[in-house]
C-alpha positions as CSV (number, residue, x, y, z in Angstrom):
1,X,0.2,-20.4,-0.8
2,X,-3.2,-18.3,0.3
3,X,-1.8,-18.2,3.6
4,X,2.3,-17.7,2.8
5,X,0.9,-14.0,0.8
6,X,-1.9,-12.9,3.5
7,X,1.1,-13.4,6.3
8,X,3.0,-11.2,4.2
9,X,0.4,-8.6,4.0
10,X,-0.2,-9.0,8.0
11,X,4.1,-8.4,8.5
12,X,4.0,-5.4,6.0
13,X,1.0,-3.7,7.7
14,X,2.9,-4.0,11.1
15,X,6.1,-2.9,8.9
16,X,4.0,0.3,8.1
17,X,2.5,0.7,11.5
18,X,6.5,0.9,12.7
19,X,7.5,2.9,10.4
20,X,4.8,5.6,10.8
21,X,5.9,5.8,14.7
22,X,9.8,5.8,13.8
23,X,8.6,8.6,11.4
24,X,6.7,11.0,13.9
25,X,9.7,10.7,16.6
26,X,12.6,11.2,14.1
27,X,14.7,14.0,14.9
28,X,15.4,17.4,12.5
29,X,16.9,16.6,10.0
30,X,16.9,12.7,10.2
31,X,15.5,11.5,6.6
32,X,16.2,7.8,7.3
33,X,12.7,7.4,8.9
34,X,11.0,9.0,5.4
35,X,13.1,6.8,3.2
36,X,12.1,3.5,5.6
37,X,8.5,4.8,5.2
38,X,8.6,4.8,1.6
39,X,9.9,1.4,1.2
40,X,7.3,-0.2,3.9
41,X,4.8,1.8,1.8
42,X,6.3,0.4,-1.2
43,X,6.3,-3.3,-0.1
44,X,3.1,-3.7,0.9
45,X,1.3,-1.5,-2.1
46,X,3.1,-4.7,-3.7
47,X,2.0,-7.4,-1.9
48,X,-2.0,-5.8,-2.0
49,X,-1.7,-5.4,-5.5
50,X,-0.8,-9.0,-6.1
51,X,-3.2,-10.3,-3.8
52,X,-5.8,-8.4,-5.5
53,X,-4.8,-9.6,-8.5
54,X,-5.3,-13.1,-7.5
55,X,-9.0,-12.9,-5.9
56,X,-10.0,-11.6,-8.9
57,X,-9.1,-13.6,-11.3
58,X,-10.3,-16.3,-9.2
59,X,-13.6,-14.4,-9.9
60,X,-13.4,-14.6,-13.6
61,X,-11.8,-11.2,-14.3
62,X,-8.4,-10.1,-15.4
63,X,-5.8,-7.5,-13.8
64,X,-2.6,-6.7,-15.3
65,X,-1.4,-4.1,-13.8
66,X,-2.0,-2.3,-10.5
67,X,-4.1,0.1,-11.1
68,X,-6.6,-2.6,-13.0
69,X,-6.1,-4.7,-9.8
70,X,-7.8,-2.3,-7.6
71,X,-10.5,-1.2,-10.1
72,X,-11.2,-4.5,-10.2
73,X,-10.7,-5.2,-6.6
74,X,-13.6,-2.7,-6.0
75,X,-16.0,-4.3,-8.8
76,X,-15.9,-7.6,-6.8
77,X,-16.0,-5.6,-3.2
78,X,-13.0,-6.7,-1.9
79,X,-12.0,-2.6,-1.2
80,X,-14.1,0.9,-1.8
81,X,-12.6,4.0,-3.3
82,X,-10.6,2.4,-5.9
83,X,-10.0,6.1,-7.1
84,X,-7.7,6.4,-3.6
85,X,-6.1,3.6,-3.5
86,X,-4.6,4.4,-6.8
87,X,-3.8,7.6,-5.7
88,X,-1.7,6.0,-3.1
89,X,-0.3,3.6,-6.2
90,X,1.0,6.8,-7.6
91,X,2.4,8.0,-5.1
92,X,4.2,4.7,-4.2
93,X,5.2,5.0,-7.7
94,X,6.7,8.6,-7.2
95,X,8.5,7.6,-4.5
96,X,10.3,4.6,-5.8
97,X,11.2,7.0,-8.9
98,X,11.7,10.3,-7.3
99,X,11.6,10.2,-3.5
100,X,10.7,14.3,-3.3
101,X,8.2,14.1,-6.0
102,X,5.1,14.7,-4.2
103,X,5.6,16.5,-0.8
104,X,6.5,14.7,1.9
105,X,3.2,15.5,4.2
106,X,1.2,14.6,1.8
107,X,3.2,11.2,1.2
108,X,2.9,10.7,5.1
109,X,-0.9,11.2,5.0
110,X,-1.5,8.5,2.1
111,X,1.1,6.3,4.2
112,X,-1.6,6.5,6.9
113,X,-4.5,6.0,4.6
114,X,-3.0,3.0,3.0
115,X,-2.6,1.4,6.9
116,X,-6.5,2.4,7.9
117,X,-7.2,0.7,3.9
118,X,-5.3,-2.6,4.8
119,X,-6.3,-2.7,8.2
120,X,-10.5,-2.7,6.5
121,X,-9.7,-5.4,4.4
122,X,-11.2,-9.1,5.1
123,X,-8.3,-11.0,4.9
124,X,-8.9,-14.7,5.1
C-alpha cells in the first residue's frame, strides 16, 4: 500500500510540474490553466497530507488534520518549515473554497514552492 500512495505522490508532482508549464504559456485571458493548477495543487497537498499522516503515526504520534500532519511531519524530520507548508495548506484551502481568494501570483508562487517541497522529500 506504501508503494500504491508514494506513486501517487510521484504522478501528482509531475501533474504539478505540467501544470505550472501549461500555466506560464497560457494565452490572455485563458483561466483554464489557473483552475488546472489549482486542482494539481489540490490533489497532491492531499495525497502529502495523508502520507504524512501515516509516517507519523507509525512513529507513535497522532495527526488529525492537515495542518497537525505537517507540524508533526516536521517534529519527526520528514519536512522543514512546517509554518510554509501550511501556508500553502491555506491556500489550497482558499482555492478549493474561493478560487480568487488570495491573488493569483501569489497562488502561482506557493504552487512552485509546494513542487521544490515535494521534490526535497525522501520518498521511499
Amino acid at each position: 500500500m506504501v508503494h500504491g500512495r508514494i506513486e501517487k505522490i510521484g504522478n501528482s508532482i509531475k501533474n504539478l510540474e505540467q501544470a505550472l508549464k501549461l500555466y506560464e504559456k497560457r494565452k490572455e485571458g485563458d483561466e483554464l490553466p489557473f483552475l488546472a493548477l489549482c486542482k494539481t495543487v489540490e490533489v497532491l497537498m492531499e495525497y502529502l497530507w495523508k502520507e504524512f499522516k501515516q509516517r507519523v503515526e507509525t512513529e507513535g504520534l497522532f495527526a488529525v488534520s492537515p495542518k497537525e500532519a505537517i507540524r508533526q511531519a516536521a517534529t519527526i524530520g520528514l519536512i522543514d518549515e512546517p509554518d510554509r507548508w501550511i501556508k500553502i495548506v491555506l491556500a489550497r484551502n482558499d482555492s478549493v473554497h474561493d478560487y480568487f481568494g488570495i491573488p493569483e501570483g501569489d497562488y502561482v508562487g506557493l504552487a512552485r514552492e509546494l513542487l521544490v517541497k515535494s521534490r526535497a522529500i525522501s520518498w521511499p
